[in-house]
N, C-alpha and C positions, 0 to 999 in steps of 0.2 A: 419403342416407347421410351420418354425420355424420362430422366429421374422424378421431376415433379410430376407427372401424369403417373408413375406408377407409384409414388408417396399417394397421394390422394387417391388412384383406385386402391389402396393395401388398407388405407383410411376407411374407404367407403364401404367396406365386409367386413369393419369388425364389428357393424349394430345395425340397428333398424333408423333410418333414416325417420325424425319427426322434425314435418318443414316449419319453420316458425320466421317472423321477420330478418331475413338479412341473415339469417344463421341456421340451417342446418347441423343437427346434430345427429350423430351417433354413439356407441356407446361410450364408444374410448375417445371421440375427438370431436373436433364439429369445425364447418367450413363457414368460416365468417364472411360477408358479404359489404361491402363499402360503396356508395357513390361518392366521388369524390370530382368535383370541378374546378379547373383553373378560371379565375375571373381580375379583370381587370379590375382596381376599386382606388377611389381616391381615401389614404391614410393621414392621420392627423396625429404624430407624436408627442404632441401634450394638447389633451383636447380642453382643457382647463384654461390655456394661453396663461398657466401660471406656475411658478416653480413653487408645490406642493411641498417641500422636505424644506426648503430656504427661502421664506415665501420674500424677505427684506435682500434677496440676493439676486431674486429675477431671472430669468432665461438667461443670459448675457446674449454673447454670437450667436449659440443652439437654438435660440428663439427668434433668429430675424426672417427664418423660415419654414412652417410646421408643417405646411400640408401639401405632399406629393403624390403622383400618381406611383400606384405599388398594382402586383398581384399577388394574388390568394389563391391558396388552397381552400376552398368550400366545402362539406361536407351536406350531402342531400337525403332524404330518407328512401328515395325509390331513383328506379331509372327515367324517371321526368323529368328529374334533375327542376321540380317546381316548388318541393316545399324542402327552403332550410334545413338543418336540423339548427336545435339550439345550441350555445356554443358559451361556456363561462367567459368572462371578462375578464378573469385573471389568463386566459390565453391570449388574450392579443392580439399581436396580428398569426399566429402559429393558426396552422391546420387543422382537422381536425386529428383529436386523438383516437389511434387505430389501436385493437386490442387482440390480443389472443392470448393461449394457455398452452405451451408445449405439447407438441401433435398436430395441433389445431393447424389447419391451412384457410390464410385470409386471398378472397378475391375481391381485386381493386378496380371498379367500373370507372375506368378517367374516361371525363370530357372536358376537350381544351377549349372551355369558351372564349380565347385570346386571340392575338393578331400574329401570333409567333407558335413556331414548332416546342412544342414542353415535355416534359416526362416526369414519373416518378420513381426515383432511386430509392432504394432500402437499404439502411444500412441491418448487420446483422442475421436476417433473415435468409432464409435458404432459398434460392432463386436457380433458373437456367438461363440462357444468354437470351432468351427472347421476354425476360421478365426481368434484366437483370433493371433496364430505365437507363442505359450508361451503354458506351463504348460499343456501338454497334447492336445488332441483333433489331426484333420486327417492334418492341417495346423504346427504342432506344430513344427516337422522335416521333412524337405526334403533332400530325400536322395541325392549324387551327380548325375549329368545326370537327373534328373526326373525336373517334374512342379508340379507347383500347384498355382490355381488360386485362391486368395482372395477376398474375397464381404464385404468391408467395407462402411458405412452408417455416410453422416456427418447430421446425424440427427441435432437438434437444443442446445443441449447440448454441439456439436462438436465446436460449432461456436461461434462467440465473445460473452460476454457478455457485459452488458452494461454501465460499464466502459471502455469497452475495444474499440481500434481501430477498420477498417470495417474488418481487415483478422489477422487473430491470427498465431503463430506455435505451430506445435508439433512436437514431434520426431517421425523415424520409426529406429528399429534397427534388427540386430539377437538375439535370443533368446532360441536357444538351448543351448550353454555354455555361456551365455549374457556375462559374463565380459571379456571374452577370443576373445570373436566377435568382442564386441565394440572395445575391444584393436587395433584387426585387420583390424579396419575400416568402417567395416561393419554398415553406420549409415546414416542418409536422413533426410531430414526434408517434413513435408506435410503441406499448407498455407490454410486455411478454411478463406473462404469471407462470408462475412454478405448478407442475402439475400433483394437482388434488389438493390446489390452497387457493381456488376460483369459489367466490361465493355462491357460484351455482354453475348449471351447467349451459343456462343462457347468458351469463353476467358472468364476464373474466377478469373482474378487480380481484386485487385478494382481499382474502374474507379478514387478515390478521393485522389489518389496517382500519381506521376510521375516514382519513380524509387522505386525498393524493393530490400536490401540486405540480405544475412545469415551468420550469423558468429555464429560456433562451437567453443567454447574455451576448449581447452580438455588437460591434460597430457597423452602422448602416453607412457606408458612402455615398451620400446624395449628390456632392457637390466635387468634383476632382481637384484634391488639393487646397479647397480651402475646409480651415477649421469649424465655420458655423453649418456647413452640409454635413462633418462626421456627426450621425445621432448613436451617442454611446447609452443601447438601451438594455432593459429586459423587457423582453415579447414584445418589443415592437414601441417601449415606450420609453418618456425619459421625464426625468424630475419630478418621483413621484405620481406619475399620472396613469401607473396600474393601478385597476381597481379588482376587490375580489379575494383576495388572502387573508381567510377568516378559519381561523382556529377555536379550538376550546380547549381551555385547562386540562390537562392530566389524557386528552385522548392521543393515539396511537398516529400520526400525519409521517405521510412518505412523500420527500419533495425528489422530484427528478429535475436532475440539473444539467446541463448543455452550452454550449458555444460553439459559434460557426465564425469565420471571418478570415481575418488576415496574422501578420506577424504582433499587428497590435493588439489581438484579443486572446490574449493571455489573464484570465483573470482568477482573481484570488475573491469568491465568495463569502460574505458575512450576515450571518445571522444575528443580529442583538438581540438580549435578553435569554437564551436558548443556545441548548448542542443539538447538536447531531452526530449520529453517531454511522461510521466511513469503512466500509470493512473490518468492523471490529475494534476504528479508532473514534475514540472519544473525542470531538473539535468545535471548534463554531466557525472556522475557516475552512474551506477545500476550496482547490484548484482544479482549473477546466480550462484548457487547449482549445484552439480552434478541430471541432470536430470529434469531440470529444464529449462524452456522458458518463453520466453518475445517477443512482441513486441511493438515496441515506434517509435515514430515518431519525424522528425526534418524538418526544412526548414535553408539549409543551407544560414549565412548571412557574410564568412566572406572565399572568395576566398586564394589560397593555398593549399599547399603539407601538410596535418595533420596525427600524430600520432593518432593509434588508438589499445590501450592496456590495459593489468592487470594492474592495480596499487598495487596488493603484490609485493614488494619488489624482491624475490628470482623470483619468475614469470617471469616479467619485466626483471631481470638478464640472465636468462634462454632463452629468446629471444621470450617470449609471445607476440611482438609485431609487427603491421602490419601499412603501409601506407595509406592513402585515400584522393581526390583528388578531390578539389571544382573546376571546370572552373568558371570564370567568365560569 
């Protein structure tokens, strides 16, 4: 037996199994259930055809060309893989977001609706080499048309530490030609909650939050070597044309933050108007590496339409930047 079959039978006797959609619970843990599809889709990085942040500035080069063919991660309700699930705006072009609460083991139903062999890697999570989505093993490529179902374990390692907030990110990506994948989009985040701070035992948000963002900061390589193909975006967008980051005065918002790319996505995050607060540091900047995650927390205290971008310089010009929106 190998380690993840014997974590999930040690799972399975410690309660009475009540089946509910996509989730299985028992007393101490529960075995989340995902459909999740790779699909082909044509993307459009500022579907506005307008520079939203500097409207008198215009696209420049980044705007001579918006809409390319990308793929996605899909998120389905069942194994029909027929009905959507719904998916906020402020994601983007990101995957959907996979959940769990420390203990919990999630199963991942991939279908590669594409033309090319995909997989899905996890970062973080406790895996065995046939789920790792990477580097060999029977998860590692999926052919196109096929499935294949992953068992990954958010064992206690998965899950925050104890600096950390009640629910942490990771990333999930493809990983047969990883950097070719990521390029194409192919990328997700999965949120691990702290256990016995899930608002229930069906819903693994934590309860000691109001609202939870994701923000991908990525350089998209469309075009090799020229400057108007780099799109320097968040999730999948640029100048302004994320829609979706709505806040209220004085409540509780956990923004999870990420980067995937090259030597050039080194970026320095900024929030105007607002902190956040970084293991214990008080900021309105942090930095994020390619491959790299964060999450941090804020209570917003000063209502308005706020900037929310790189502070490198070329970034920033390139149209790294997006909108976010306190109500009163």
């Amino acid at each position: 037996m190998n380690m993840i079959s014997d974590y999930v039978n040690r799972a399975a006797i410690t309660g009475v199994f009540l089946i509910g959609i996509g989730c299985s619970l028992t007393a101490q843990s529960a075995v989340r259930e995902y459909w999740v599809a790779a699909e082909r889709v044509s993307w459009n990085y500022a579907p506005s055809a307008q520079n939203l942040i500097e409207p008198t500035d215009g696209l420049g080069v980044w705007g001579q060309t918006l809409t390319y063919t990308k793929y996605r991660y899909i998120g389905y309700a069942d194994g029909s893989y027929s009905t959507p699930l719904p998916q906020p705006a402020s994601m983007g072009i990101l995957g959907p977001q996979l959940r769990a609460v420390v203990g919990d083991t999630l199963k991942i139903h991939f279908m590669n609706k594409t033309d090319r062999p995909l997989s899905m890697h996890p970062h973080g999570v406790l895996y065995d080499k046939d789920n790792e989505g990477a580097d060999g093993g029977a998860g590692a490529s999926v052919a196109p048309g096929a499935r294949y179902t992953y068992t990954w374990v958010a064992d206690a390692a998965a899950g925050p530490g104890p600096a950390d907030p009640s629910s942490i990110v990771w990333l999930y990506h493809s990983h047969v030609m990883a950097e070719e994948e990521m390029n194409l989009g192919l990328i997700g985040t999965l949120v691990i909650t702290r256990k016995g701070m899930a608002r229930s035992a069906s819903n693994p948000m934590p309860r000691d939050v109001d609202q939870e963002f994701t923000t991908l900061f990525m350089i998209f390589n469309e075009e090799e070597s020229k400057e108007s193909g780099l799109k320097h975006t968040i999730n999948g967008r640029i100048f302004g044309n994320l829609d979706g980051y709505e806040a209220r005065l004085g409540k509780r918002v956990r923004w999870h933050v990420a980067a995937l790319g090259n030597e050039q996505d080194n970026h320095t995050v900024h929030w105007h108007g607002q902190t956040v607060l970084a293991h214990g540091r008080r900021t309105d900047v942090i930095e994020v590496l390619p491959a790299s995650m964060i999450s941090v927390d804020m209570v917003p205290r000063s209502p308005g339409d706020w900037l929310l971008h790189c502070h490198v310089n070329d970034h920033m010009l390139a149209g790294m930047s997006a909108r976010w929106r306190v109500l009163p």
